[in-house]
PDB file of N, CA, C and O in Angstrom:
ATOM      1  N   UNK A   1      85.487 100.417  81.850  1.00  0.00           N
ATOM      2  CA  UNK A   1      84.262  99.925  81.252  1.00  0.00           C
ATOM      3  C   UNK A   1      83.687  98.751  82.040  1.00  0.00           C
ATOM      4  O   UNK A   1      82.509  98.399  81.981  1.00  0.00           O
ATOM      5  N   UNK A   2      84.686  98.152  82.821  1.00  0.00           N
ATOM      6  CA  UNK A   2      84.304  96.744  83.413  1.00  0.00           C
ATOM      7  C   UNK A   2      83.044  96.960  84.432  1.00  0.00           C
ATOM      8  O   UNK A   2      82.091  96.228  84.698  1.00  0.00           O
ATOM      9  N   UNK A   3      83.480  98.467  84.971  1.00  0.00           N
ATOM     10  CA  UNK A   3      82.594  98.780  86.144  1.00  0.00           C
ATOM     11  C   UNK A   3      81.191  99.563  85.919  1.00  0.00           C
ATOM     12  O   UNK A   3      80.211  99.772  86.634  1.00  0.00           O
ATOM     13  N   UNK A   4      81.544  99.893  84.615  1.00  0.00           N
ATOM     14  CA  UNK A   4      79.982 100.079  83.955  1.00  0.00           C
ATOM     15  C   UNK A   4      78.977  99.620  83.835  1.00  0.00           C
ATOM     16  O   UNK A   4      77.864 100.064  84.116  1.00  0.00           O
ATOM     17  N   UNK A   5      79.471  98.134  83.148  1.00  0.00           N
ATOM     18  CA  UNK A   5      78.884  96.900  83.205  1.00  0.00           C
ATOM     19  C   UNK A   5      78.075  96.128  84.362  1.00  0.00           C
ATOM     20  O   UNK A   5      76.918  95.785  84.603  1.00  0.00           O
ATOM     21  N   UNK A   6      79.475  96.046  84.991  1.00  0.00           N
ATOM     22  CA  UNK A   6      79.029  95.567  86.760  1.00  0.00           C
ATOM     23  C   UNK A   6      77.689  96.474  87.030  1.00  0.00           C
ATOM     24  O   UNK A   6      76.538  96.045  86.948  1.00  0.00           O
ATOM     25  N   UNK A   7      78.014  97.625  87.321  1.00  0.00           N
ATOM     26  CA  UNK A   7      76.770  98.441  88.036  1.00  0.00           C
ATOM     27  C   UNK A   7      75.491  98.658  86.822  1.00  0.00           C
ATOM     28  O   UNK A   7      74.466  99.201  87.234  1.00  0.00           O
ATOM     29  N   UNK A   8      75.539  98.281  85.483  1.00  0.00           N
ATOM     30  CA  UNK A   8      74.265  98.088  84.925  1.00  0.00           C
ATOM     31  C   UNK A   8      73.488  96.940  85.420  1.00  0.00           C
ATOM     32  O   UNK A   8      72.368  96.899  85.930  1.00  0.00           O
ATOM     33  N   UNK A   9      74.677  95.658  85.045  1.00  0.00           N
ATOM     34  CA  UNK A   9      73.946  94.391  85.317  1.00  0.00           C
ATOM     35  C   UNK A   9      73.199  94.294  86.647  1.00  0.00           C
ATOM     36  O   UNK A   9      72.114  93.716  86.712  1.00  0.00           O
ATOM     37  N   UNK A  10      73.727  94.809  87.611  1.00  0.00           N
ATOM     38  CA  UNK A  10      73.726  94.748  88.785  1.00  0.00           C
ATOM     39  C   UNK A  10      72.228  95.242  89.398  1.00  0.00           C
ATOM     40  O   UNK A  10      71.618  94.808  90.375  1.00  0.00           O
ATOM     41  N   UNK A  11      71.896  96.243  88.511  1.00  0.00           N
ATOM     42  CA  UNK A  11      71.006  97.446  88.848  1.00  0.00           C
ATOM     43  C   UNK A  11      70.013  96.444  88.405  1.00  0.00           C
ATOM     44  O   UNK A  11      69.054  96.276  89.159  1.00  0.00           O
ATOM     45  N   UNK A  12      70.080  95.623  87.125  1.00  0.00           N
ATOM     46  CA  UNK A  12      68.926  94.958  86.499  1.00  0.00           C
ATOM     47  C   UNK A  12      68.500  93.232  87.201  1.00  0.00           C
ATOM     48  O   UNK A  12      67.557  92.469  86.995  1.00  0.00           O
ATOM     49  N   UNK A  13      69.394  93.178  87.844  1.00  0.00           N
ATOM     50  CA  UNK A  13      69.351  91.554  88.297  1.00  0.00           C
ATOM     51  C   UNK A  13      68.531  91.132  89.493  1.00  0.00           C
ATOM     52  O   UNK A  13      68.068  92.091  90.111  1.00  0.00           O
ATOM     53  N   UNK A  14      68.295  90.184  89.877  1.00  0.00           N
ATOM     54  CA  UNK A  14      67.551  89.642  91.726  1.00  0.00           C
ATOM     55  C   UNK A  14      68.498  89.469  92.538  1.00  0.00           C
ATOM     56  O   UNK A  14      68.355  89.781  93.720  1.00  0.00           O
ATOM     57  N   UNK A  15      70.269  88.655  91.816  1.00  0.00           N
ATOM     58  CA  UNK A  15      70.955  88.230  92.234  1.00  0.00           C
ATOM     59  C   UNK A  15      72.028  89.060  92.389  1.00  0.00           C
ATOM     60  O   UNK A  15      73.068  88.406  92.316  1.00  0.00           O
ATOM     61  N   UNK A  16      72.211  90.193  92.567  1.00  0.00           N
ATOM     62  CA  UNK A  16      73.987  91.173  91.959  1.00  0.00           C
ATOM     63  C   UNK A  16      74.942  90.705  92.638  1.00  0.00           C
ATOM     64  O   UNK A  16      75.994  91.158  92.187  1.00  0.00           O
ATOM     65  N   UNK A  17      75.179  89.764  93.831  1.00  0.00           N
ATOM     66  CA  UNK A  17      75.875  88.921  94.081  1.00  0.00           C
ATOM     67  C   UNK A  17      76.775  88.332  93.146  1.00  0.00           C
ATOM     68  O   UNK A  17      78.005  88.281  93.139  1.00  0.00           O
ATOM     69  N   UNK A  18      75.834  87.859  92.285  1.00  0.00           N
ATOM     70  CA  UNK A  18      75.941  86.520  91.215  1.00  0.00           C
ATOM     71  C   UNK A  18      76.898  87.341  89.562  1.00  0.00           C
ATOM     72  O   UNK A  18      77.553  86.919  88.609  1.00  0.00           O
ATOM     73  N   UNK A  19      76.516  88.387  89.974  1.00  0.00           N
ATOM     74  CA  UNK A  19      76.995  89.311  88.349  1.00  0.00           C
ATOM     75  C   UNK A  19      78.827  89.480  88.637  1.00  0.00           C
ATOM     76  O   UNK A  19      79.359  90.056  89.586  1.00  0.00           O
ATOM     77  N   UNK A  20      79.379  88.905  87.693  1.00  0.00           N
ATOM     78  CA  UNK A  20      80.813  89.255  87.554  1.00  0.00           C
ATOM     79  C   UNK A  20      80.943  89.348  85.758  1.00  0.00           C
ATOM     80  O   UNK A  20      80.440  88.685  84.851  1.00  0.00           O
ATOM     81  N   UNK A  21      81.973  90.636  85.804  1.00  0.00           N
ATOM     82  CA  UNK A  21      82.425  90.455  84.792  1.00  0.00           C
ATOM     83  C   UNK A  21      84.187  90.477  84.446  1.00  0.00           C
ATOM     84  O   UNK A  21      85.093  91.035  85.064  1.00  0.00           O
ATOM     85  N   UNK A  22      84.209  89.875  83.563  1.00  0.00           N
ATOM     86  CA  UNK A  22      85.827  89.488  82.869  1.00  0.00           C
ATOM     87  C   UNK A  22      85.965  90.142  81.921  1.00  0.00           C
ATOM     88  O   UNK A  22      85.292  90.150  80.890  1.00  0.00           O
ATOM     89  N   UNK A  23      87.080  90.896  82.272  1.00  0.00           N
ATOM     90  CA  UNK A  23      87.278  91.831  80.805  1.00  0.00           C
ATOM     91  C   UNK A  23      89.072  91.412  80.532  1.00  0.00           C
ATOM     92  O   UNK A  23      90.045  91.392  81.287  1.00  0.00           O
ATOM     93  N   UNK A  24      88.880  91.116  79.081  1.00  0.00           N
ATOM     94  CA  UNK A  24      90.113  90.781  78.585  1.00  0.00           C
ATOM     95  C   UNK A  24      90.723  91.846  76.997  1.00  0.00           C
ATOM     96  O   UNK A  24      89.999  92.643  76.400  1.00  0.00           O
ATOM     97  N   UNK A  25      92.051  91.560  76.674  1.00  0.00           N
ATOM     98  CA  UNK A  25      92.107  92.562  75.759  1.00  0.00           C
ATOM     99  C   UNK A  25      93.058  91.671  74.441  1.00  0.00           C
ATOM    100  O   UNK A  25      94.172  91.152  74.507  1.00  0.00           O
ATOM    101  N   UNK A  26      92.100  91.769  73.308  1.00  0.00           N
ATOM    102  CA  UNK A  26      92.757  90.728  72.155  1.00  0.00           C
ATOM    103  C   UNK A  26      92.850  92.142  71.251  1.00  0.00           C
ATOM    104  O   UNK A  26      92.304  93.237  71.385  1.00  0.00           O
ATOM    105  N   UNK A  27      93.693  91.664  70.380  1.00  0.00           N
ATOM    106  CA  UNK A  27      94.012  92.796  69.361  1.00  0.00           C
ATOM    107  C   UNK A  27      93.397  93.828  69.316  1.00  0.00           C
ATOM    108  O   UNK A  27      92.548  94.176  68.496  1.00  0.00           O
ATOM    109  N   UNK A  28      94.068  94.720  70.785  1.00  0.00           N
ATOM    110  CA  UNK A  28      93.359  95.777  70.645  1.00  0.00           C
ATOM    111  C   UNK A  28      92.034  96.179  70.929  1.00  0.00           C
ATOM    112  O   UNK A  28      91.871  97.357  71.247  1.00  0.00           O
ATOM    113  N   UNK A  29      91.091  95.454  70.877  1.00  0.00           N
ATOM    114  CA  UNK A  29      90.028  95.268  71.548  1.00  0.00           C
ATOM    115  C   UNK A  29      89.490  94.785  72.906  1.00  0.00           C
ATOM    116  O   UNK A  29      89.914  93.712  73.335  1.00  0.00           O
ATOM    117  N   UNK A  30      88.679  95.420  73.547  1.00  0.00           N
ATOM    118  CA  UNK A  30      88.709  95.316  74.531  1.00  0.00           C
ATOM    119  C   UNK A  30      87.431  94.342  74.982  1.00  0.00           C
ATOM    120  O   UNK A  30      86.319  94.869  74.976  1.00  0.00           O
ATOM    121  N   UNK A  31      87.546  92.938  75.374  1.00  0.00           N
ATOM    122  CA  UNK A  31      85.989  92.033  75.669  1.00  0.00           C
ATOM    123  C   UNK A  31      85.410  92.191  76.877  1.00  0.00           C
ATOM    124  O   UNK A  31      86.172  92.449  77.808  1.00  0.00           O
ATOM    125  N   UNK A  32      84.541  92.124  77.043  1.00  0.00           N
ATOM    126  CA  UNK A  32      83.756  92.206  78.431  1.00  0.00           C
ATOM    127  C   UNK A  32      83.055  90.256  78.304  1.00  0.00           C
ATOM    128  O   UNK A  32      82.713  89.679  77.272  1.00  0.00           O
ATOM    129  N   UNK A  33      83.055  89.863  79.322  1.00  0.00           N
ATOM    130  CA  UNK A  33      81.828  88.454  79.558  1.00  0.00           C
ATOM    131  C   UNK A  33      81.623  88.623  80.852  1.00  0.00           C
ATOM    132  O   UNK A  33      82.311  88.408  81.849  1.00  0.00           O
ATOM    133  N   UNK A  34      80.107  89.226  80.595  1.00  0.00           N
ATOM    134  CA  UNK A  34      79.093  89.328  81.582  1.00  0.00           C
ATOM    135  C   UNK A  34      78.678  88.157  81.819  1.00  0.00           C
ATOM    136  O   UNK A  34      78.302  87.465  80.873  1.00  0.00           O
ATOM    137  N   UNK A  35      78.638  87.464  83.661  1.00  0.00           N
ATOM    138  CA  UNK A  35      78.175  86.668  83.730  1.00  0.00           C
ATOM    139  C   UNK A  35      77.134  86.907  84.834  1.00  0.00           C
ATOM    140  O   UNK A  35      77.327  87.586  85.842  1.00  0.00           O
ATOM    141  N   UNK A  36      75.755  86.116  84.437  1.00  0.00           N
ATOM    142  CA  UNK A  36      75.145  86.294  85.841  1.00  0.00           C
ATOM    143  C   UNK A  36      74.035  85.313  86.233  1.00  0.00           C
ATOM    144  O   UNK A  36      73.853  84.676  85.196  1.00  0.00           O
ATOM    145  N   UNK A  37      73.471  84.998  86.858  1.00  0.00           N
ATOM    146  CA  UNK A  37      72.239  84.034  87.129  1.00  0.00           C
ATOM    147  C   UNK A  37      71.752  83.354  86.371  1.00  0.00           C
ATOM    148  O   UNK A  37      71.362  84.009  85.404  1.00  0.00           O
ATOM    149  N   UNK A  38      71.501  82.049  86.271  1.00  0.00           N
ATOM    150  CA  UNK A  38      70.530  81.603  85.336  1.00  0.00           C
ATOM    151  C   UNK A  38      69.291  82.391  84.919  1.00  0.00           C
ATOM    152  O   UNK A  38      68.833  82.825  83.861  1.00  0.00           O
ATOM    153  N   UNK A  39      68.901  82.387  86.379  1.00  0.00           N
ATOM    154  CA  UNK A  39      67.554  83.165  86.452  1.00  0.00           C
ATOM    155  C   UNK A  39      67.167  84.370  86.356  1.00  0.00           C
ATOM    156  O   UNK A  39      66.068  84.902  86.508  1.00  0.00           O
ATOM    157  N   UNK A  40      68.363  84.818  86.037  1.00  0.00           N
ATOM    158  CA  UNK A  40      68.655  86.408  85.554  1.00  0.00           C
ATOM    159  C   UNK A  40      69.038  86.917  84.299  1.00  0.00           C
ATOM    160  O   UNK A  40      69.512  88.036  84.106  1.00  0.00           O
ATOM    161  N   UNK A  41      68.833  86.117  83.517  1.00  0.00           N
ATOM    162  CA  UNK A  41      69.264  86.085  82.600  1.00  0.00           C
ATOM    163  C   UNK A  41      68.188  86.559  81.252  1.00  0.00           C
ATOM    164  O   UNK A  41      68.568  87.125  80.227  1.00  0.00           O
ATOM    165  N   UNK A  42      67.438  86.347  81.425  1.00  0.00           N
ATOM    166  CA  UNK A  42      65.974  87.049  80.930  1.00  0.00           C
ATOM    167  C   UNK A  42      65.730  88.668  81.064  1.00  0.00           C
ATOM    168  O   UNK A  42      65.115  89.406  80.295  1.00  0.00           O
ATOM    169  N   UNK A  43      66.253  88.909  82.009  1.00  0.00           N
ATOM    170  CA  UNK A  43      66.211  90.488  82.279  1.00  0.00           C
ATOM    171  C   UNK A  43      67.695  91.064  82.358  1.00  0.00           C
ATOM    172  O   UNK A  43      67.925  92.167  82.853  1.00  0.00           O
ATOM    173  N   UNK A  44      68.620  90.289  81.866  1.00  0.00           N
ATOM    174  CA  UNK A  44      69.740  91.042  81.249  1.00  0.00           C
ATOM    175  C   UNK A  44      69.441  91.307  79.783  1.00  0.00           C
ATOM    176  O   UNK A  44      69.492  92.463  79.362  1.00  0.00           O
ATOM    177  N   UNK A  45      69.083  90.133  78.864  1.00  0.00           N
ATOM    178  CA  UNK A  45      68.796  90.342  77.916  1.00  0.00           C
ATOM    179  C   UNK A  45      67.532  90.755  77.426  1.00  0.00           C
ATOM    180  O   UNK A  45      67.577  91.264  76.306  1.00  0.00           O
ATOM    181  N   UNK A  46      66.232  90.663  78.049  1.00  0.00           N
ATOM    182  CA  UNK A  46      65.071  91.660  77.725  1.00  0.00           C
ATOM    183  C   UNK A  46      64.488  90.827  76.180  1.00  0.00           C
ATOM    184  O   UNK A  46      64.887  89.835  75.569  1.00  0.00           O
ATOM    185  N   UNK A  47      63.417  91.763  75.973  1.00  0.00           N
ATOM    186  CA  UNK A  47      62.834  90.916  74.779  1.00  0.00           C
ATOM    187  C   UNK A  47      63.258  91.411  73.853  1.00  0.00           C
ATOM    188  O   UNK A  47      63.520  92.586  73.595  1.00  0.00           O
ATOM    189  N   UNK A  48      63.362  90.314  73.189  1.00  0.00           N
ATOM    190  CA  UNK A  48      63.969  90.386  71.639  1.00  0.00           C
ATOM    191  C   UNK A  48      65.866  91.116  71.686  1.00  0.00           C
ATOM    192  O   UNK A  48      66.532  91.555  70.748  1.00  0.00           O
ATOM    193  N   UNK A  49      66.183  90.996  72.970  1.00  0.00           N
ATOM    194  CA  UNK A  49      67.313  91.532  73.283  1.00  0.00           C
ATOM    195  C   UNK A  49      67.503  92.892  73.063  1.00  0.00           C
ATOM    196  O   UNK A  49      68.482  93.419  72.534  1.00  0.00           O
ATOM    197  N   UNK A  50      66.299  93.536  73.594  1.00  0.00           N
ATOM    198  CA  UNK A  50      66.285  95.062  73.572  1.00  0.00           C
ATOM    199  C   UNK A  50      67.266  95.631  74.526  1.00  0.00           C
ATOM    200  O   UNK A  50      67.996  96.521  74.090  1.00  0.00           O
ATOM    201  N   UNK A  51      67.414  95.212  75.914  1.00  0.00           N
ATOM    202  CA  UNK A  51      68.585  95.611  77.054  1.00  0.00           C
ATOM    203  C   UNK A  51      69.879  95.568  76.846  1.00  0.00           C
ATOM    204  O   UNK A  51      70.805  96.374  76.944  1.00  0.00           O
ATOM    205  N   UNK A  52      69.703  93.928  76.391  1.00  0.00           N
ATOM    206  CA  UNK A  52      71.498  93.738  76.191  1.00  0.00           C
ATOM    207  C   UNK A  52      71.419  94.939  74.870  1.00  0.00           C
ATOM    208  O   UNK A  52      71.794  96.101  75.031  1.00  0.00           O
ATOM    209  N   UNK A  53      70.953  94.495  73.785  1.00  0.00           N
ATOM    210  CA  UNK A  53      71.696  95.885  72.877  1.00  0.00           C
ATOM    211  C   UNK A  53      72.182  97.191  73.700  1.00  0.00           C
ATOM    212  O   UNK A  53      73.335  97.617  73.774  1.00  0.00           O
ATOM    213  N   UNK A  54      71.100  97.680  74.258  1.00  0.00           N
ATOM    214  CA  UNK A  54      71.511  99.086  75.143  1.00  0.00           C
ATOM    215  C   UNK A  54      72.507  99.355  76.218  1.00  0.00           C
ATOM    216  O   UNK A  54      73.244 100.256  76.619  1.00  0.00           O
ATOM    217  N   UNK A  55      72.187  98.207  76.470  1.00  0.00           N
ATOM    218  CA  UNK A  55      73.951  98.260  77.344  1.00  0.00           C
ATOM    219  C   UNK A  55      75.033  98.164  76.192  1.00  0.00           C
ATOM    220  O   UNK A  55      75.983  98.946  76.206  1.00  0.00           O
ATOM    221  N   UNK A  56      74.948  97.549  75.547  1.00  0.00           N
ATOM    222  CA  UNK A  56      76.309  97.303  74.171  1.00  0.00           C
ATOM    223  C   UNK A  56      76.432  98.858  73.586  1.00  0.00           C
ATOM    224  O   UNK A  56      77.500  99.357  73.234  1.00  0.00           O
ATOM    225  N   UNK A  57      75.131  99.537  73.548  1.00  0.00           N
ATOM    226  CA  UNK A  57      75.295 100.835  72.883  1.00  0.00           C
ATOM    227  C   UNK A  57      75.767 101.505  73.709  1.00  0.00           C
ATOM    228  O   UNK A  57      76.781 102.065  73.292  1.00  0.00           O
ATOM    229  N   UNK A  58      75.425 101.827  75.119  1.00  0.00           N
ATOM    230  CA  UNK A  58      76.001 102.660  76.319  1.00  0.00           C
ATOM    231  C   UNK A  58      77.611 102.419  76.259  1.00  0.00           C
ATOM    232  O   UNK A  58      78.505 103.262  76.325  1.00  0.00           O
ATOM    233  N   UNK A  59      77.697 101.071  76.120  1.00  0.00           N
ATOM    234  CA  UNK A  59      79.032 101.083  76.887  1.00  0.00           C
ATOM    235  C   UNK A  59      79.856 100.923  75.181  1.00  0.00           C
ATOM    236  O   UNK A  59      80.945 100.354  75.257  1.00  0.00           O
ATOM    237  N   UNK A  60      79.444 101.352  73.757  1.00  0.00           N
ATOM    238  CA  UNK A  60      79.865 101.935  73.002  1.00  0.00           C
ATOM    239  C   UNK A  60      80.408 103.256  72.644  1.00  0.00           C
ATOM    240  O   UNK A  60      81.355 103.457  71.883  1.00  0.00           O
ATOM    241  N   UNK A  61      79.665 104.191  73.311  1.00  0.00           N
ATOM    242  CA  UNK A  61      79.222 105.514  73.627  1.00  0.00           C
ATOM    243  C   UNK A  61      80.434 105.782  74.517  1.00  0.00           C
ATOM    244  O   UNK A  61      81.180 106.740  74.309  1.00  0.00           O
ATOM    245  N   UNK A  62      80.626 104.840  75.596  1.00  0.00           N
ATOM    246  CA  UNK A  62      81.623 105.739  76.638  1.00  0.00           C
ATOM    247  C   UNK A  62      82.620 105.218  76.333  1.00  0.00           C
ATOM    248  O   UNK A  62      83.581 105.784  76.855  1.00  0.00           O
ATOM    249  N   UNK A  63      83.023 103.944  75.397  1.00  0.00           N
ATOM    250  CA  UNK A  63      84.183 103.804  74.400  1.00  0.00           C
ATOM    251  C   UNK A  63      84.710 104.313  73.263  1.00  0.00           C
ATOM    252  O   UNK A  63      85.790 103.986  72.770  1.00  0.00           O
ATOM    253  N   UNK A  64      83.759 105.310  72.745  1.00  0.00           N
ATOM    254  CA  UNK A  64      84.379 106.241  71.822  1.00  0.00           C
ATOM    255  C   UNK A  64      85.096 107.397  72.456  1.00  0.00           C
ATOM    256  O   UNK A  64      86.005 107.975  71.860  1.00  0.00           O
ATOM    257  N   UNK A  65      84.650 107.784  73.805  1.00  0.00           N
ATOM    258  CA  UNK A  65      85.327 108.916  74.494  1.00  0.00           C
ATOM    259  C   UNK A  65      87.218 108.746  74.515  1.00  0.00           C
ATOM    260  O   UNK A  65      88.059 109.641  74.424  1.00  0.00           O
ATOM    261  N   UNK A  66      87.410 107.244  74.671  1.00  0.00           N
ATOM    262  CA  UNK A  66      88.769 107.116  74.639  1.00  0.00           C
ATOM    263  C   UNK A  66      89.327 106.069  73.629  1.00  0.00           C
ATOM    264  O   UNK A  66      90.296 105.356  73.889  1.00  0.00           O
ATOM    265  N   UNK A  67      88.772 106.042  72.684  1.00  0.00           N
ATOM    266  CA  UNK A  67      88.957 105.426  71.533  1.00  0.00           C
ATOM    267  C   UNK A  67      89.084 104.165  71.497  1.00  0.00           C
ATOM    268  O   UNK A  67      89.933 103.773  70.697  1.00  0.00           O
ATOM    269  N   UNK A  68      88.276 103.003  72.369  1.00  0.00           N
ATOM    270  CA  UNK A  68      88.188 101.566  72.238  1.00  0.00           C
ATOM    271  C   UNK A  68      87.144 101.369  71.858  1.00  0.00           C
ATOM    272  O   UNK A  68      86.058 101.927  72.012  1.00  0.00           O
ATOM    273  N   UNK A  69      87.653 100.115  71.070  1.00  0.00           N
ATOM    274  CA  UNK A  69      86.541  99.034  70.463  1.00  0.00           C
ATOM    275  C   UNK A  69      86.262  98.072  71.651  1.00  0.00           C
ATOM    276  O   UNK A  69      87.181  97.522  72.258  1.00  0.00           O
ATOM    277  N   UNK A  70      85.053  97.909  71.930  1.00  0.00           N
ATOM    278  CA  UNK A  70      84.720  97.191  73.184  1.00  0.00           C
ATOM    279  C   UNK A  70      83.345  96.453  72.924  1.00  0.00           C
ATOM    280  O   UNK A  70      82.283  97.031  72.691  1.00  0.00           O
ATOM    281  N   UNK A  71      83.564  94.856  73.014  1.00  0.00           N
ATOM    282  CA  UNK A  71      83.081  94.050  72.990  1.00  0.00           C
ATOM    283  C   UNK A  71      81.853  92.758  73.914  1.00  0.00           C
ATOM    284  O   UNK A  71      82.283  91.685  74.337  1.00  0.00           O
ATOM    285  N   UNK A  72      80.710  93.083  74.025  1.00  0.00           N
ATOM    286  CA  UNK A  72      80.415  92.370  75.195  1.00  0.00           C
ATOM    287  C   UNK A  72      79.899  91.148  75.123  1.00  0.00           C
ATOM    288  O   UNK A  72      79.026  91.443  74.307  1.00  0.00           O
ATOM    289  N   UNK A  73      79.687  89.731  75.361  1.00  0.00           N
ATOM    290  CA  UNK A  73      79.505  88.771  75.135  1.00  0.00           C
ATOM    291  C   UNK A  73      78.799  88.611  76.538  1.00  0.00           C
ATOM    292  O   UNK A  73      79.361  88.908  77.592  1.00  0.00           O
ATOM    293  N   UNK A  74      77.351  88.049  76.441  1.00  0.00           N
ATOM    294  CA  UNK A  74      76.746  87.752  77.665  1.00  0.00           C
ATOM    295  C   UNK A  74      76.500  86.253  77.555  1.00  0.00           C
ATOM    296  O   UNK A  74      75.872  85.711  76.646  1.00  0.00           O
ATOM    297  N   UNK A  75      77.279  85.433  78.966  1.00  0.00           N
ATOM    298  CA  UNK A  75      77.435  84.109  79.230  1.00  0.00           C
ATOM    299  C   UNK A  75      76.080  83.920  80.163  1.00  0.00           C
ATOM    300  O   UNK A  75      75.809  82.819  80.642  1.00  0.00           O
TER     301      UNK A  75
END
């Protein structure tokens, strides 16, 4: 899932340099923290946070295929 992420953010940013993500695993759940540009940060999250949701739903979608709960937190 980590690399899902990567290559969304990546696709959406000025900087993809700048995009890393950390994926960690707490009870079972699996977190993602997307990090990326200051200045990129507007077009990760989109208006009214229309993007970030859709990435959260995408990468919901390809977490039901193998049964994780997967979490994304954008820093």
């Amino acid at each position: 899932m980590k690399e899902l992420v990567e290559m969304i953010a990546k696709a959406l940013v000025d900087h993809p340099d700048e995009v890393v993500v950390i994926e960690t695993v707490k009870d079972g759940d699996t977190h993602l923290e997307l990090k990326v540009a200051e200045s990129d940060m507007g077009k990760v999250i989109g208006k009214q946070g229309r993007i970030a949701r859709a990435i959260r739903t995408v990468v919901k979608a390809a977490g039901m295929k193998t049964d994780e709960r997967i979490i994304i937190d954008i820093v």
